[in-house]
KOLLOZA-154365 format. One record per atom (N, C-alpha, C): residue in one letter; atom name; x, y, z. Coordinates in pm, 1 decimal, padded with zeros to 6 digits. Example, Ala and Ser with C-alpha at 12.3 -4.5 7.8 and 13.67 -1.06 7.14 Angstrom:
// KOLLOZA-154365
  r   a         x         y         z
  a   N   01319.0  -00569.0   00780.0
  a  CA   01230.0  -00450.0   00780.0
  a   C   01320.0  -00330.0   00780.0
  s   N   01285.0  -00225.0   00708.0
  s  CA   01367.0  -00106.0   00714.0
  s   C   01290.0   00003.0   00787.0
This chain:
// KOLLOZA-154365
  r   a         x         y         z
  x   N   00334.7   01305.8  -00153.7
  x  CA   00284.1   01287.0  -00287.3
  x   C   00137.1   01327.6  -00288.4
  x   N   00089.9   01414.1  -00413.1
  x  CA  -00035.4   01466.7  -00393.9
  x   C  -00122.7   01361.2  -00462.7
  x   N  -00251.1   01385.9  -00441.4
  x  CA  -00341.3   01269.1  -00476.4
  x   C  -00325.5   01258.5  -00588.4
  x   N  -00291.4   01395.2  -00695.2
  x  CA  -00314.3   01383.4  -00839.4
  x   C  -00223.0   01259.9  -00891.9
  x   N  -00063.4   01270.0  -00821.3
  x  CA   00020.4   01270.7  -00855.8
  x   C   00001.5   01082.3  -00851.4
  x   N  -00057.7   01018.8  -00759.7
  x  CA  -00090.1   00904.3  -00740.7
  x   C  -00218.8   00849.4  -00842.2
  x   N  -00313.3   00933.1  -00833.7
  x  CA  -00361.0   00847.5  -00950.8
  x   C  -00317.1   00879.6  -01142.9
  x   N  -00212.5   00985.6  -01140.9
  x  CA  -00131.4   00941.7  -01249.9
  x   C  -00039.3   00817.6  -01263.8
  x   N   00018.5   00804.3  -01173.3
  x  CA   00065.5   00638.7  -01170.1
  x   C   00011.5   00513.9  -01117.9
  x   N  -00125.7   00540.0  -01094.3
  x  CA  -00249.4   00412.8  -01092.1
  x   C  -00264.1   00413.6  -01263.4
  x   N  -00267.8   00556.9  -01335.0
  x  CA  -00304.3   00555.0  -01453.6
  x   C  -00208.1   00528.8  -01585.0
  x   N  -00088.7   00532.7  -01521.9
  x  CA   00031.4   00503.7  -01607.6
  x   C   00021.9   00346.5  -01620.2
  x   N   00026.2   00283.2  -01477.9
  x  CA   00084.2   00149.7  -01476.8
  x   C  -00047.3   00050.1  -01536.4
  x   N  -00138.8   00115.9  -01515.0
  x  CA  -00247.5   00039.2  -01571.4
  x   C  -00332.9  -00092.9  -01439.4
  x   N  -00294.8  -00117.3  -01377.3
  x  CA  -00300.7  -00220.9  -01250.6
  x   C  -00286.8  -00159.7  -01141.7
  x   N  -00382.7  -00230.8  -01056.7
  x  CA  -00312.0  -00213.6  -00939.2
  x   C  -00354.6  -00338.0  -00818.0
  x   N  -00243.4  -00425.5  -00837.3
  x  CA  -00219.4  -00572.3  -00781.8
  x   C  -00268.4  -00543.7  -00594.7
  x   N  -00344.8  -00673.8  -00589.1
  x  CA  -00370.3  -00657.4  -00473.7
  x   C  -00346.6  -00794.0  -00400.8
  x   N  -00276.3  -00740.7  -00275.1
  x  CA  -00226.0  -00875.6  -00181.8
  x   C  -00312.8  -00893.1  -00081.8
  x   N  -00364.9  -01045.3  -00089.6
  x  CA  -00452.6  -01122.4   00026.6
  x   C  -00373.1  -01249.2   00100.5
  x   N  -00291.6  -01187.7   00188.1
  x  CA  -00194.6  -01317.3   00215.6
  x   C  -00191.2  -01371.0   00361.6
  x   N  -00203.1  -01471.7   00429.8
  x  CA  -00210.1  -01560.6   00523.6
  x   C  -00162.7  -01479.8   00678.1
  x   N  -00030.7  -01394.7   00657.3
  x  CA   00035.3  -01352.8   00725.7
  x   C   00086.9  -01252.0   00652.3
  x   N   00161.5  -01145.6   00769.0
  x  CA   00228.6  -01044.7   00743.9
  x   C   00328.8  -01047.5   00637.4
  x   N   00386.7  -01164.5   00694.3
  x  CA   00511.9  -01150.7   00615.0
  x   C   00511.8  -01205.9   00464.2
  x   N   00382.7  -01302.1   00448.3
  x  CA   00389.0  -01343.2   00339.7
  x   C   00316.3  -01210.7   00281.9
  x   N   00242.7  -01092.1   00298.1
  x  CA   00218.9  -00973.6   00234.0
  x   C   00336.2  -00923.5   00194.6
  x   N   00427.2  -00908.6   00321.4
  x  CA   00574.6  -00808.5   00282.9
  x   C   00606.1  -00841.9   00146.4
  x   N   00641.7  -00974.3   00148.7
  x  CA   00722.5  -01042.2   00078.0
  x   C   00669.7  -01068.6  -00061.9
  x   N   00546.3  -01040.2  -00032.3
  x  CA   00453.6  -01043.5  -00227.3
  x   C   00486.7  -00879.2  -00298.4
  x   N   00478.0  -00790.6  -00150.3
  x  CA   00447.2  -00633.5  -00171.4
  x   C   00607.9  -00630.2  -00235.4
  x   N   00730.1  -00645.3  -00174.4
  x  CA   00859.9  -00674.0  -00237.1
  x   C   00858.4  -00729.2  -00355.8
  x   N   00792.7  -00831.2  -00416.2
  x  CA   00829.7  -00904.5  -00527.8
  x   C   00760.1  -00836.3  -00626.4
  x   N   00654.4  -00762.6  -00585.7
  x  CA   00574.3  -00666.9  -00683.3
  x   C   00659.4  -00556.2  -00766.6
  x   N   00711.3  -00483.8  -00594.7
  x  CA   00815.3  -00373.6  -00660.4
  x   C   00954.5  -00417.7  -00734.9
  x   N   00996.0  -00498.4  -00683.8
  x  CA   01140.2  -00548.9  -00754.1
  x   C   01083.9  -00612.3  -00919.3
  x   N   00916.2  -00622.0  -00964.6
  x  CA   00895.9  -00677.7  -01085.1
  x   C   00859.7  -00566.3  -01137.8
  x   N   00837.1  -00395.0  -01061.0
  x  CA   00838.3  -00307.2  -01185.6
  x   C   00710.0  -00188.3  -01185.0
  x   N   00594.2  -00269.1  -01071.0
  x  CA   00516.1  -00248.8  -01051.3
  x   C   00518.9  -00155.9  -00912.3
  x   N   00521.5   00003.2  -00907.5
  x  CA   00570.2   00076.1  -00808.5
  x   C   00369.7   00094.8  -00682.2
  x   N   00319.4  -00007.9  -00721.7
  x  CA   00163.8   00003.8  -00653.1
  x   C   00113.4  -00086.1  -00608.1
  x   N   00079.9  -00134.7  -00472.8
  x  CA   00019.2  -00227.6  -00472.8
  x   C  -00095.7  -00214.3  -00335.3
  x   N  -00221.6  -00276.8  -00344.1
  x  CA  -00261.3  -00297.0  -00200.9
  x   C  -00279.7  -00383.3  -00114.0
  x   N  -00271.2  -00386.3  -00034.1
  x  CA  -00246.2  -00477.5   00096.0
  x   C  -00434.8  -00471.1   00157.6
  x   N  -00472.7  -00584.4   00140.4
  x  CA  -00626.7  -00604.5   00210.0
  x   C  -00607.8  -00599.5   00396.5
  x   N  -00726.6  -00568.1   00398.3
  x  CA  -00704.2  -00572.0   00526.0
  x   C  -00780.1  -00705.1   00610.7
  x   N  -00773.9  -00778.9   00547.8
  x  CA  -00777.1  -00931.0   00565.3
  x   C  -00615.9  -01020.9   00601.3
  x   N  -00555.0  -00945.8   00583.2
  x  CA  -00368.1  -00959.3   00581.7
  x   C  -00382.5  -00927.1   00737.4
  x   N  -00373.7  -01029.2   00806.3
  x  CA  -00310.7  -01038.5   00953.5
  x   C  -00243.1  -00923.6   00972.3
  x   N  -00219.1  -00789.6   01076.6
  x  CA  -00126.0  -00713.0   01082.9
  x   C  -00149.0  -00604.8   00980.7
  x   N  -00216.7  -00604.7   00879.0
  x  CA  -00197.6  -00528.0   00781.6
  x   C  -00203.5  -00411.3   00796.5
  x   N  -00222.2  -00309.9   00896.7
  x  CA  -00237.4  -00175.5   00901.4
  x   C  -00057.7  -00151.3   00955.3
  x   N  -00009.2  -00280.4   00998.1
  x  CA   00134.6  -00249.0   01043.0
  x   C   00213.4  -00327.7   00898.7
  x   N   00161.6  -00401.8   00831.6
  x  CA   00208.8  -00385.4   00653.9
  x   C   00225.6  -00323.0   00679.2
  x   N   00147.5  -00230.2   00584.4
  x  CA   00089.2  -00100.4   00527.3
  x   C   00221.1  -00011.7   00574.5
  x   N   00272.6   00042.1   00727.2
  x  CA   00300.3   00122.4   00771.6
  x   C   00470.2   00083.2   00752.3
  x   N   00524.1  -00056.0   00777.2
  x  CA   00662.1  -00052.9   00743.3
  x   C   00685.6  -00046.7   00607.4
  x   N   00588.5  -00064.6   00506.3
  x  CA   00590.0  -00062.5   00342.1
  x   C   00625.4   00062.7   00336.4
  x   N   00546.5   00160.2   00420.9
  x  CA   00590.3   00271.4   00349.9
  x   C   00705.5   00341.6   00422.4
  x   N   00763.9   00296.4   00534.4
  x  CA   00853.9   00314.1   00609.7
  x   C   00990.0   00272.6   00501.8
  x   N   01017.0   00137.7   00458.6
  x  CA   01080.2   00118.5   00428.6
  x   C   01111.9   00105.2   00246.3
  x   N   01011.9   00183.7   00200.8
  x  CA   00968.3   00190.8   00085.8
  x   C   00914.2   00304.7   00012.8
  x   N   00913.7   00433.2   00087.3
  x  CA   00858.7   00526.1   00067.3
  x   C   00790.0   00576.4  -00073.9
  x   N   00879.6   00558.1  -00178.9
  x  CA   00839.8   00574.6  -00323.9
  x   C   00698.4   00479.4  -00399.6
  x   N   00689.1   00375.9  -00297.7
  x  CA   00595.3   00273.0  -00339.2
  x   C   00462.0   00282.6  -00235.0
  x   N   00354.1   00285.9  -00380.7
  x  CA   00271.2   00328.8  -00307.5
  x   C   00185.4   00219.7  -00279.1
  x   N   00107.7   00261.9  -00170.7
  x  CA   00033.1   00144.8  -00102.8
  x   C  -00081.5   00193.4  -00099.0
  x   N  -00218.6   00176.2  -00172.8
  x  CA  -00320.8   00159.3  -00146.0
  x   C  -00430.2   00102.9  -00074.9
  x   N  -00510.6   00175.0  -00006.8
  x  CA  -00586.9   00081.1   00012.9
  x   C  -00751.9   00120.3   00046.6
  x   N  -00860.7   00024.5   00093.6
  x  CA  -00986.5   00081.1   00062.4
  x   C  -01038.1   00201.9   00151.8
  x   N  -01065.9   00329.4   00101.6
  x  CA  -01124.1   00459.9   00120.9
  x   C  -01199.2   00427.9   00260.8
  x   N  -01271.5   00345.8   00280.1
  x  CA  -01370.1   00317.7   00393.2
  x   C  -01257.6   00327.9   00538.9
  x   N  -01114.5   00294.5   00523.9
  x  CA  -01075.5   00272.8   00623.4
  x   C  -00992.4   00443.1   00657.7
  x   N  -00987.3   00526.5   00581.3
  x  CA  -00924.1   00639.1   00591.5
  x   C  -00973.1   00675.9   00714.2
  x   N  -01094.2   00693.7   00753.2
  x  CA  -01171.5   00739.0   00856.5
  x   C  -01125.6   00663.7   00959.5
  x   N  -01100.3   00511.1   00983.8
  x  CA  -01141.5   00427.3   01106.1
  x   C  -00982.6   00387.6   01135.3
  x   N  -00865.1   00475.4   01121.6
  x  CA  -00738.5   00381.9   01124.7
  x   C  -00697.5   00441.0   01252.9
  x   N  -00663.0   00377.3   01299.0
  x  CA  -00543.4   00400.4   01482.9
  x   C  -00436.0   00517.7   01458.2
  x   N  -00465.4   00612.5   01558.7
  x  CA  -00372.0   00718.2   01583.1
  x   C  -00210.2   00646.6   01524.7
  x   N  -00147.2   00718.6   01427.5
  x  CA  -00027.1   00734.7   01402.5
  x   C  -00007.3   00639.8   01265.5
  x   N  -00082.4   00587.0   01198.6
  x  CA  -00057.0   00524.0   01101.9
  x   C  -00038.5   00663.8   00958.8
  x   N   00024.5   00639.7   00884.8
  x  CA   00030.6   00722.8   00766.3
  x   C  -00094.8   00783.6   00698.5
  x   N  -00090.3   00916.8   00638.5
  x  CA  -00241.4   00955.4   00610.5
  x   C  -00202.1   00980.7   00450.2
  x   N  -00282.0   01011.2   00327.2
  x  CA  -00263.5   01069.4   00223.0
  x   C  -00141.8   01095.8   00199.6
  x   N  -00125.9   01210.8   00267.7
  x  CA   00031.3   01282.6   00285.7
  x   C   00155.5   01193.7   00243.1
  x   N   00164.5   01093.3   00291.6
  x  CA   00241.0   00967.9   00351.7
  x   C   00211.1   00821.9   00247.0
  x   N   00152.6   00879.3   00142.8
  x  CA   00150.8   00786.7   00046.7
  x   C   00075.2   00721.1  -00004.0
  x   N  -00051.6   00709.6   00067.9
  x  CA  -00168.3   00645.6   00042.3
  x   C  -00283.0   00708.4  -00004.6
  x   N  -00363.9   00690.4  -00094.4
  x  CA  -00491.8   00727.7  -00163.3
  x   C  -00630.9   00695.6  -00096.7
């Protein structure tokens, strides 16, 4: 998905919900309840225990849903995590 193509549906949906949650799984499981309510965007902080491995089964197992998250970390993320390309802005 090209960048344009992502911030047309930052710009469609109007929001873009962001999860700060205790644990992994309680991220998964907000990032799930987001998409099953309609909302195909969400980001995952990186205050979320695990969250760069969120991030990476979200879009593993979710591909159409996009996962945002803050620009600062594009630069600083661990060999093999998803880039632009792969869904993220």
């Amino acid at each position: 998905m090209k960048k344009q193509e992502v911030r047309a549906i930052i710009e469609r949906v109007g929001i873009v919900p962001v999860i700060r949650a205790a644990s992994a799984e309680e991220a998964r499981f907000a990032a799930d309840c987001v998409r099953r309510g309609g909302v195909p965007i969400v980001e995952i902080t990186m205050t979320v225990p695990g969250a760069v491995e969120v991030i990476r089964e979200l879009v593993k197992a979710m591909p159409r849903f996009l996962s945002v998250r803050e620009r600062c970390w594009m630069k600083n993320l661990p060999a093999g995590v998803p880039t632009p390309a792969h869904n993220f802005l």
